[in-house]
C-alpha positions as CSV (number, residue, x, y, z in Angstrom):
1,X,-64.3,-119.9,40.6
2,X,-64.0,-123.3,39.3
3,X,-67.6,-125.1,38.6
4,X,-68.6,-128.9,37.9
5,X,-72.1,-129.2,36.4
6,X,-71.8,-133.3,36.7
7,X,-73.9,-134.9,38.9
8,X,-72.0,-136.5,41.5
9,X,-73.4,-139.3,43.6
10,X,-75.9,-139.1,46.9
11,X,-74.4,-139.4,50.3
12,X,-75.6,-140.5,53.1
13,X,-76.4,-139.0,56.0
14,X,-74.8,-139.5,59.5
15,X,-77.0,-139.4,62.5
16,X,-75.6,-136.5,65.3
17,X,-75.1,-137.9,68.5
18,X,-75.7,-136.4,72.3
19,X,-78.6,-134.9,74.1
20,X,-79.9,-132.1,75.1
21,X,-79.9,-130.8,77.9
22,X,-83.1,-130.0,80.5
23,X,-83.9,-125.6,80.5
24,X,-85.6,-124.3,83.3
25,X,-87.5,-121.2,81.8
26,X,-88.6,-118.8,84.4
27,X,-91.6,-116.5,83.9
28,X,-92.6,-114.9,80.3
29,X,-93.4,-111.5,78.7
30,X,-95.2,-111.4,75.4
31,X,-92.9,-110.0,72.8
32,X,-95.9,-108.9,70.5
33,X,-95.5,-105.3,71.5
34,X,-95.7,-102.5,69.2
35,X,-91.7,-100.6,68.2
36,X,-91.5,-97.9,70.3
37,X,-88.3,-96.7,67.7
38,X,-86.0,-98.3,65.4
39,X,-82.3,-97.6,65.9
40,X,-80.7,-98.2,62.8
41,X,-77.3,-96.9,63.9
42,X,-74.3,-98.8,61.7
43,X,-75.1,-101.6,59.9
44,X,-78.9,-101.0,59.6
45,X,-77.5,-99.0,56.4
46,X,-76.4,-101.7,55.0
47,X,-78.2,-100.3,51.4
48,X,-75.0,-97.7,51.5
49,X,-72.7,-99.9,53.0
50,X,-73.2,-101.8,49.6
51,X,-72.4,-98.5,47.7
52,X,-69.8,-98.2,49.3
53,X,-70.7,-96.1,52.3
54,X,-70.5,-96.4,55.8
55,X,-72.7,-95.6,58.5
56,X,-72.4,-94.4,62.1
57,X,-73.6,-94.2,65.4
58,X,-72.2,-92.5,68.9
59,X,-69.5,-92.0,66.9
60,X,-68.5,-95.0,65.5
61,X,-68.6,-97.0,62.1
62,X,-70.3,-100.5,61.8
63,X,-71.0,-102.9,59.0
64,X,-72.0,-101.3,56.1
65,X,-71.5,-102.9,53.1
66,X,-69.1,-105.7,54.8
67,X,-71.9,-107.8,55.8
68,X,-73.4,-104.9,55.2
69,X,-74.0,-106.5,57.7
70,X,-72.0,-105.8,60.3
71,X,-72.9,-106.9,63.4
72,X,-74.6,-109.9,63.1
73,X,-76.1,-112.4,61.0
74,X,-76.1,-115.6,60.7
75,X,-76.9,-116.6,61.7
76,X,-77.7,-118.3,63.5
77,X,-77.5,-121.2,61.1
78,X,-74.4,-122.8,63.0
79,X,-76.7,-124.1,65.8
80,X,-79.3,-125.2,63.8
81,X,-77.2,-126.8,61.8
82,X,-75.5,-128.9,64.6
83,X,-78.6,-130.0,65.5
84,X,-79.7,-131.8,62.1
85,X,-81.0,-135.2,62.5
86,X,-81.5,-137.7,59.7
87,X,-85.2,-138.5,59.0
88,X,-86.5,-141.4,60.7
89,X,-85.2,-140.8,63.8
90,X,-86.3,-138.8,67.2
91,X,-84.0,-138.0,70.0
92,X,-85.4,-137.2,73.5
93,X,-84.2,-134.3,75.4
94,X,-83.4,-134.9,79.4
95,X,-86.1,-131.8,79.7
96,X,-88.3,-134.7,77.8
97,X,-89.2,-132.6,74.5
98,X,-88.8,-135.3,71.7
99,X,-87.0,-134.1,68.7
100,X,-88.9,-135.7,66.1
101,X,-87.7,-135.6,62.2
102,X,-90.2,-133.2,60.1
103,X,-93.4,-135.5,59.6
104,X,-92.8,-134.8,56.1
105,X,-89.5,-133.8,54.6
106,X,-89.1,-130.2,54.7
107,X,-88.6,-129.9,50.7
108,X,-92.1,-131.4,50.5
109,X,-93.6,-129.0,52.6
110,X,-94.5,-125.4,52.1
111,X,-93.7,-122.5,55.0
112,X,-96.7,-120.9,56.9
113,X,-96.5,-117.5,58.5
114,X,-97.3,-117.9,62.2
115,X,-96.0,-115.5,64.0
116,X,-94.6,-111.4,64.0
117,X,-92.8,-110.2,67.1
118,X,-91.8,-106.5,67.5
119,X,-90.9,-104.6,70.3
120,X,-87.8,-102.7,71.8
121,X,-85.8,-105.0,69.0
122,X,-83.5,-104.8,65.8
123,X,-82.2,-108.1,65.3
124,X,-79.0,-108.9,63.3
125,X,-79.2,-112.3,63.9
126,X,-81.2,-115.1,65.6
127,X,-80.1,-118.9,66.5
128,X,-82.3,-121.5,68.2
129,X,-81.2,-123.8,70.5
130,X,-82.7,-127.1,69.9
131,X,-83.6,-127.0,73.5
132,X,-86.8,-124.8,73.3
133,X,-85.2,-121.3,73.1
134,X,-83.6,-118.7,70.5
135,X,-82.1,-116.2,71.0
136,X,-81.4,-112.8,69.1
137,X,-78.8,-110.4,68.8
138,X,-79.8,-106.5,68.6
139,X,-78.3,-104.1,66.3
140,X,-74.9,-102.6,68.1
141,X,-76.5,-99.4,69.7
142,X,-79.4,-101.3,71.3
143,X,-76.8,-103.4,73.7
144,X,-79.0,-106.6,74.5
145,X,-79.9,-109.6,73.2
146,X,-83.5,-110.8,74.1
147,X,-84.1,-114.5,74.6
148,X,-87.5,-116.7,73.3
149,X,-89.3,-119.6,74.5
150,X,-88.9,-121.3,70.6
151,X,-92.3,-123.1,71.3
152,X,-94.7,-120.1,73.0
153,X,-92.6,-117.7,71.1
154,X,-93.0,-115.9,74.4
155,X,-90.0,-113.5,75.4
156,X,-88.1,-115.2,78.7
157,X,-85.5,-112.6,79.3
158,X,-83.5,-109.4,77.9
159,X,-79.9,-109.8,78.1
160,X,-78.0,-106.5,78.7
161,X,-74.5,-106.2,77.5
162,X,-73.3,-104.0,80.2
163,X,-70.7,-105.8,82.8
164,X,-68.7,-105.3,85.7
165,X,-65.5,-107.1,83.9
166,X,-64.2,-107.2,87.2
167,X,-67.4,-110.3,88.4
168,X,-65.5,-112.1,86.0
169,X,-62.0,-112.1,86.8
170,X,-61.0,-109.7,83.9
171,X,-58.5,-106.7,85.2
172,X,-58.2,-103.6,83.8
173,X,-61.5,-102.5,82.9
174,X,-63.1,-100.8,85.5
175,X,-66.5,-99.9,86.2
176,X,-69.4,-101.1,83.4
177,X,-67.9,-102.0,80.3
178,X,-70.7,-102.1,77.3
179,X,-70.4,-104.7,74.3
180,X,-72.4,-104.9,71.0
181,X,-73.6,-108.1,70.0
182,X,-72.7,-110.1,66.9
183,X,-73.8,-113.5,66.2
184,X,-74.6,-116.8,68.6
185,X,-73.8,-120.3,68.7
186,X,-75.3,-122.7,71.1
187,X,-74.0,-126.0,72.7
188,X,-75.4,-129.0,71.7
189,X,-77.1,-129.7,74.8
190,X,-78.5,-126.2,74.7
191,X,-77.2,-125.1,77.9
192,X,-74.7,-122.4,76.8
193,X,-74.7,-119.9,73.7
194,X,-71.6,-118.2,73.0
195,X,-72.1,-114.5,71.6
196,X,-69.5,-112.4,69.6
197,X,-69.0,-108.7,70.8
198,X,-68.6,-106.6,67.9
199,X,-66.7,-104.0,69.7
200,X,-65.7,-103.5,73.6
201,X,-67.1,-99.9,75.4
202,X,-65.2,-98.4,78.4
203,X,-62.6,-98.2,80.0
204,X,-59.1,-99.1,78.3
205,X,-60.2,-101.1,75.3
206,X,-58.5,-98.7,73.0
207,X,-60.0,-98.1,69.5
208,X,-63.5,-98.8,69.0
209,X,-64.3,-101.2,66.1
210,X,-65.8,-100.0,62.4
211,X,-66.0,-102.1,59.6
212,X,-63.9,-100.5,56.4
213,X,-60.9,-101.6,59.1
214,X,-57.4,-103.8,58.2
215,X,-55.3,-105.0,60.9
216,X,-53.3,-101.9,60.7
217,X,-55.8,-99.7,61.9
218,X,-55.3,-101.1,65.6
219,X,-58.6,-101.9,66.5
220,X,-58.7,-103.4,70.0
221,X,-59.4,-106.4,71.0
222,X,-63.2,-107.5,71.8
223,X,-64.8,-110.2,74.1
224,X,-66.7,-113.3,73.8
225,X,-69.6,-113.5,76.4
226,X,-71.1,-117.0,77.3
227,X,-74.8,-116.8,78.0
228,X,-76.4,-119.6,80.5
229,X,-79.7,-121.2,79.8
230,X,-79.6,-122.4,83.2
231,X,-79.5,-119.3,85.3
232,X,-80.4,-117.1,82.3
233,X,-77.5,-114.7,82.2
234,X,-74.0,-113.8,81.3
235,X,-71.5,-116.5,83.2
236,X,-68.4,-115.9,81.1
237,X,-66.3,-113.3,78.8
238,X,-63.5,-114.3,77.1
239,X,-61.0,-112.0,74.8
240,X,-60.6,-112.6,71.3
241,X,-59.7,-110.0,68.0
242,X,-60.7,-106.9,67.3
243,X,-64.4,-107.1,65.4
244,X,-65.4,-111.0,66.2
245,X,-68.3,-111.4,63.8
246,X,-69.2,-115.3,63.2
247,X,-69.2,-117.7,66.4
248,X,-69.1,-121.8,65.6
249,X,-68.1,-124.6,67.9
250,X,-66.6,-127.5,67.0
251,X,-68.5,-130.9,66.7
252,X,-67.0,-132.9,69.6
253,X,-67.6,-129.3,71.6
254,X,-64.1,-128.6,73.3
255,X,-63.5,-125.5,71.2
256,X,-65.3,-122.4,69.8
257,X,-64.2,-120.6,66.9
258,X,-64.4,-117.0,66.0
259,X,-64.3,-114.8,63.2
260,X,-62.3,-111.2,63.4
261,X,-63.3,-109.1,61.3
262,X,-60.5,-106.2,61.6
263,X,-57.7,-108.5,62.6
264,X,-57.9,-110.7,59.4
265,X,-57.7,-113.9,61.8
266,X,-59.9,-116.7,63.3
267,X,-59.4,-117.4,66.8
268,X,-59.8,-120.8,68.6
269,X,-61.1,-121.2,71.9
270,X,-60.7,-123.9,74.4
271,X,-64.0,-124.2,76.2
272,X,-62.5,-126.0,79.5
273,X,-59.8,-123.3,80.2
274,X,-62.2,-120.5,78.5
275,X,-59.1,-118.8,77.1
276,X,-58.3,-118.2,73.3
277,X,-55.4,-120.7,72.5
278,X,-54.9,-119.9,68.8
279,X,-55.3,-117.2,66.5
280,X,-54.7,-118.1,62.6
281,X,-54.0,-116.0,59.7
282,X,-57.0,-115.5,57.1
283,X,-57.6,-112.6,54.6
284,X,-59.8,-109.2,54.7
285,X,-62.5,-109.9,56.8
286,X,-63.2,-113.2,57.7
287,X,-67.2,-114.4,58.5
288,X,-69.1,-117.6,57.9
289,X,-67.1,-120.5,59.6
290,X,-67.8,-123.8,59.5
291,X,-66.2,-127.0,61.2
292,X,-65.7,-130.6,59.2
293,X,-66.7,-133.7,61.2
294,X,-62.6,-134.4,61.9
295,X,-63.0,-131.5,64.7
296,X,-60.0,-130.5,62.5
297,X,-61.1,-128.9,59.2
298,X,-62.6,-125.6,58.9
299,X,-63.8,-123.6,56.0
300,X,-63.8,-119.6,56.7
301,X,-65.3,-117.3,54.2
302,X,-63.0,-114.2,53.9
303,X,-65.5,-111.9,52.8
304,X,-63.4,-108.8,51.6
305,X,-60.9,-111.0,50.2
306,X,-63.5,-112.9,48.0
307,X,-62.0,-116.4,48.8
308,X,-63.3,-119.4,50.9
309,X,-60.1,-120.6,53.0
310,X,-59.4,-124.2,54.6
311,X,-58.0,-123.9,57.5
312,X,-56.2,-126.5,60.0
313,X,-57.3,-125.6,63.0
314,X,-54.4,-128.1,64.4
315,X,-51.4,-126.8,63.0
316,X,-52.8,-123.2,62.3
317,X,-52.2,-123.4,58.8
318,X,-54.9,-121.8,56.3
319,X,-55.0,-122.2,52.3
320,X,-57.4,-120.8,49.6
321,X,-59.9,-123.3,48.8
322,X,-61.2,-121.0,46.0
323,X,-61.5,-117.9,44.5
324,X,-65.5,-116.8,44.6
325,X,-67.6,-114.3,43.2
326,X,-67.8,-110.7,44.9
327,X,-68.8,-110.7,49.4
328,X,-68.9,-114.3,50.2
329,X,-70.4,-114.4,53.9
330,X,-72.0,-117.3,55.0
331,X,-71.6,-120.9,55.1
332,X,-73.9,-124.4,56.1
333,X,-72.5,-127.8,56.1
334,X,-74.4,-131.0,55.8
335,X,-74.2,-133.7,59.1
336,X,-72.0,-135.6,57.2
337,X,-69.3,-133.1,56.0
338,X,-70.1,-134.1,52.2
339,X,-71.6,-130.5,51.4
340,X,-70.5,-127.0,52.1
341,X,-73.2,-124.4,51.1
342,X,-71.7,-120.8,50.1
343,X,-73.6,-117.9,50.2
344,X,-72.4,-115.0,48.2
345,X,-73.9,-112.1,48.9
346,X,-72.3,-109.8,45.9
347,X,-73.2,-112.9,43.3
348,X,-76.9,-113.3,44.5
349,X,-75.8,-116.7,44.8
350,X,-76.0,-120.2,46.6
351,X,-73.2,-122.6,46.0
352,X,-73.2,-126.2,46.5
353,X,-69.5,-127.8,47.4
354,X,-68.5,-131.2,47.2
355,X,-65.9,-131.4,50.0
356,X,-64.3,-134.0,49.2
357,X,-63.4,-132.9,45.3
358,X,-63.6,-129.1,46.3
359,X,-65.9,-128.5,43.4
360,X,-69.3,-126.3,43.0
361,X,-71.4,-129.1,42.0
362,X,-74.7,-126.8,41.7
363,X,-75.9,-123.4,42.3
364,X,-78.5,-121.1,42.5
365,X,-79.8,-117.9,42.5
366,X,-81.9,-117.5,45.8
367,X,-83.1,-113.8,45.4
368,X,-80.8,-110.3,45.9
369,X,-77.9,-110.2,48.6
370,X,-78.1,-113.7,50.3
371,X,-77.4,-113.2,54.1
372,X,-77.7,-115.7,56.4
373,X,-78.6,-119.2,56.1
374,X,-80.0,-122.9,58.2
375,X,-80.3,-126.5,57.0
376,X,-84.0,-128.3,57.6
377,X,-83.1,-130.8,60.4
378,X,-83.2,-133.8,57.7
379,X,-80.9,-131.3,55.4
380,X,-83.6,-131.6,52.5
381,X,-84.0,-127.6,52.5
382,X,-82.0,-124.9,53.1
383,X,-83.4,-121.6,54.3
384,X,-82.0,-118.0,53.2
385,X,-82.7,-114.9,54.0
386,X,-82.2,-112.1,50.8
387,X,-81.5,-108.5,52.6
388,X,-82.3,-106.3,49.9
389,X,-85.5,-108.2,48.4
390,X,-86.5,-108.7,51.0
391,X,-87.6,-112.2,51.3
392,X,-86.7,-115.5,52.7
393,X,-86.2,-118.6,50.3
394,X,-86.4,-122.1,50.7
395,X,-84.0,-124.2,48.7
396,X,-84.0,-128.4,47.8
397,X,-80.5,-129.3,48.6
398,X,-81.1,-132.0,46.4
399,X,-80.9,-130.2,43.2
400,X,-80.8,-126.8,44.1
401,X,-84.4,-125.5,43.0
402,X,-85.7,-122.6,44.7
403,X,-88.8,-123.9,46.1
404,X,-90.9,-121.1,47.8
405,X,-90.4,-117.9,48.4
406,X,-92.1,-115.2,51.0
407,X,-91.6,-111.1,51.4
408,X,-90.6,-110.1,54.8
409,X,-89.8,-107.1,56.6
410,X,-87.0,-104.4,55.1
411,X,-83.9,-106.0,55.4
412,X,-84.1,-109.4,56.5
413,X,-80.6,-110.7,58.0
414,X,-80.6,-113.4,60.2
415,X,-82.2,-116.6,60.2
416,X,-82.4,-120.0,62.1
417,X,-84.2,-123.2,61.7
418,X,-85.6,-124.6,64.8
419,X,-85.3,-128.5,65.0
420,X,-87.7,-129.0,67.8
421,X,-90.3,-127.4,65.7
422,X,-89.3,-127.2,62.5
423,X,-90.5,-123.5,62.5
424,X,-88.4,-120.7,60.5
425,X,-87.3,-118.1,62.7
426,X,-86.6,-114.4,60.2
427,X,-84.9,-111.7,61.8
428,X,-85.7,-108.1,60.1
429,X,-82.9,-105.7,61.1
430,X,-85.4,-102.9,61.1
431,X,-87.3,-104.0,64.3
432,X,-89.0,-107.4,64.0
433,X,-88.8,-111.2,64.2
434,X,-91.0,-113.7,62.1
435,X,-91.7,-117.2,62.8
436,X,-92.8,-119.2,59.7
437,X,-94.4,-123.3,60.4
438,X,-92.8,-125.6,57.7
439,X,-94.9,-128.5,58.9
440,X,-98.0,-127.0,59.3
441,X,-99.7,-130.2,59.1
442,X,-98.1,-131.7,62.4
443,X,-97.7,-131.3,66.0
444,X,-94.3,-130.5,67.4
């Protein structure tokens, strides 16, 4: 892996255009109830995944060591990152929140615990709207994702991943067919989340999903499910590969693209037709996507492979960027497109790109296996969550200095930055969610 210690120029920031869209939230149940049990089936064992081992549950495999993570990460970081804003400026939602930039930039300010949320979870991952909502994605074997009021921190609904395929127009599958949630990303107007399904239960999906898989095992082919802020449910599934992991959508928001995990491919999604229109070529499993300004350019980490890929998601044609350093998994980009962050879970590293010379211009050690990852809203910090610490760090872009760092629950895996109040949402995979204030000092 090729690194440049010189000190290339600033860049400006762009300002992100578009709205957001109004959310009506109906009634609320305190999530701030005590675990009733923790099911830490699959990739909750993500300590022998790393070893090499792989755990099970109902008689499957999930992430182990992969993402040792399996299921779900992310994070959650590819909404929160869409929804940067340079400082200076505020944005006004049609529900009438104003998004203001942090009072303070967030690498001048210090996180503040506020909040711990148990109950009948195990988040993988967790990804905020920018609307006023998050939502998380339960380990595999629990089968929901449970959705938060980002301001009252108040649970608003518990998403069940059991469907009658046949509501949706999908033949073939009859009776209830169960999924397993993965990762999110949400719309920019916050009206739609897309979630990744890491592997299809029922009726004629043929083999069920593990993670030590290649594409010649014959995994079947999973779904994408599209959850609606609006009427607060599942509106629409779409099929992708076998083992979709990472969910991003492109900037000008006509296409989502996911990453499969046993199938060794991205696929691209149009939005309008809801049908998968592409499916490109990568390396041993593919995670942490991110799309360039162009609408065009992605980078995919291939995490098995131990290569960061740049793919045209035009022409379909993918080339290795670089060679990394052992389990790269998940990736942030600046507003502008100037800088890719890398996180490489096997290196205990963050990595700063220039994308324009496809150099590491900077680096730095955020704490043991980085996971997921979000950019502050004025991209002055970047967040990250360090599995087998545990802890979450909070990173200057700037120069790449750790700047604080606080413990967490066991296994910390997903994370997302919230820019309507620039709180830090943490999700621990053993059965908890917690909310840290990085502008403690102003109103949101």
């Amino acid at each position: 892996m090729q690194l440049n210690h010189d000190r290339l120029y600033r860049r400006r920031r762009r300002a992100v255009g578009g709205t957001l869209a109004a959310l009506a939230l109906v009634g609320s149940l305190t999530a701030c109830i005590s675990l009733t049990g923790t099911d830490d089936g699959g990739e909750s064992q993500d300590a022998a995944a790393d070893s090499g081992g792989d755990a099970g549950a109902s008689g499957s495999t999930e992430p182990s060591n992969e993402d040792t993570e399996g299921s779900g990460e992310h994070g959650g970081d590819a909404a929160a990152q869409s929804n940067q804003e340079p400082a200076g400026e505020s944005k006004a939602s049609s529900a009438g929140a104003i998004l203001k930039p942090p009072a303070t930039p967030s690498a001048e300010t210090t996180m503040e615990k506020v909040d711990y949320i148990t109950g009948e979870i195990t988040p993988k991952s967790v990804v905020a709207s920018g609307a006023g909502l998050v939502i998380a994605n339960n380990m595999m074997y629990r089968h929901t994702s449970t959705v938060y009021d980002s301001r009252s921190r108040e649970l608003v609904e518990t998403l069940d991943d059991g469907l009658e395929l046949a509501d949706f127009d999908v033949s073939g599958h009859p009776g209830t067919s169960q999924g397993a949630p993965v990762e999110a990303a949400w719309t920019d107007d916050g009206r739609y989340a897309y979630v990744s399904q890491y592997t299809m239960y029922g009726e004629n999906f043929g083999k069920e999903g593990f993670d030590k898989c290649t594409p010649a095992d014959g995994v079947g082919a999973s779904l994408l499910y599209r959850f609606d802020a609006e009427d607060m449910q599942w509106d629409q599934v779409i099929e992708v590969g076998a083992v979709p992991k990472f969910v991003d959508i492109t900037p000008d928001q006509s296409r989502v693209i996911v990453s499969n995990w046993c199938d060794s491919t991205i696929s691209v999604v149009d939005r309008k037709s809801a049908r998968q229109t592409k499916e490109i070529p990568i390396a041993a499993a593919p995670r942490g996507i991110e799309v360039m300004p162009d609408n065009r350019t992605a980078y995919v980490a291939a995490m098995y492979a131990d290569k960061l890929f740049k793919v045209d998601l035009e022409s379909g044609d993918s080339e290795v960027m670089m060679e990394t350093g052992r389990k790269p998994r998940h990736l942030n980009l600046s507003d502008d497109g100037a800088y890719l962050y890398m996180a490489v879970s096997g290196a205990d590293t963050i990595y700063k790109i220039d994308t324009e010379t496809e150099e590491i211009v900077d680096e730095v050690v955020s704490g043991r296996e980085p996971r997921s990852m979000s950019l502050s809203s004025d991209g002055t910090a970047l967040y990250v969550v360090n599995y087998y610490e545990p802890s979450v760090a909070k990173i200057g872009t700037e120069d790449m200095t750790v700047l604080q760092k606080e413990p967490t629950d066991a296994n910390p895996i997903g994370l997302t930055y919230d820019p309507l109040t620039h709180d830090v949402w943490v999700a621990c995979y053993g059965g908890s969610l917690i909310v840290f204030d990085d502008q403690p000092d102003s109103s949101s």
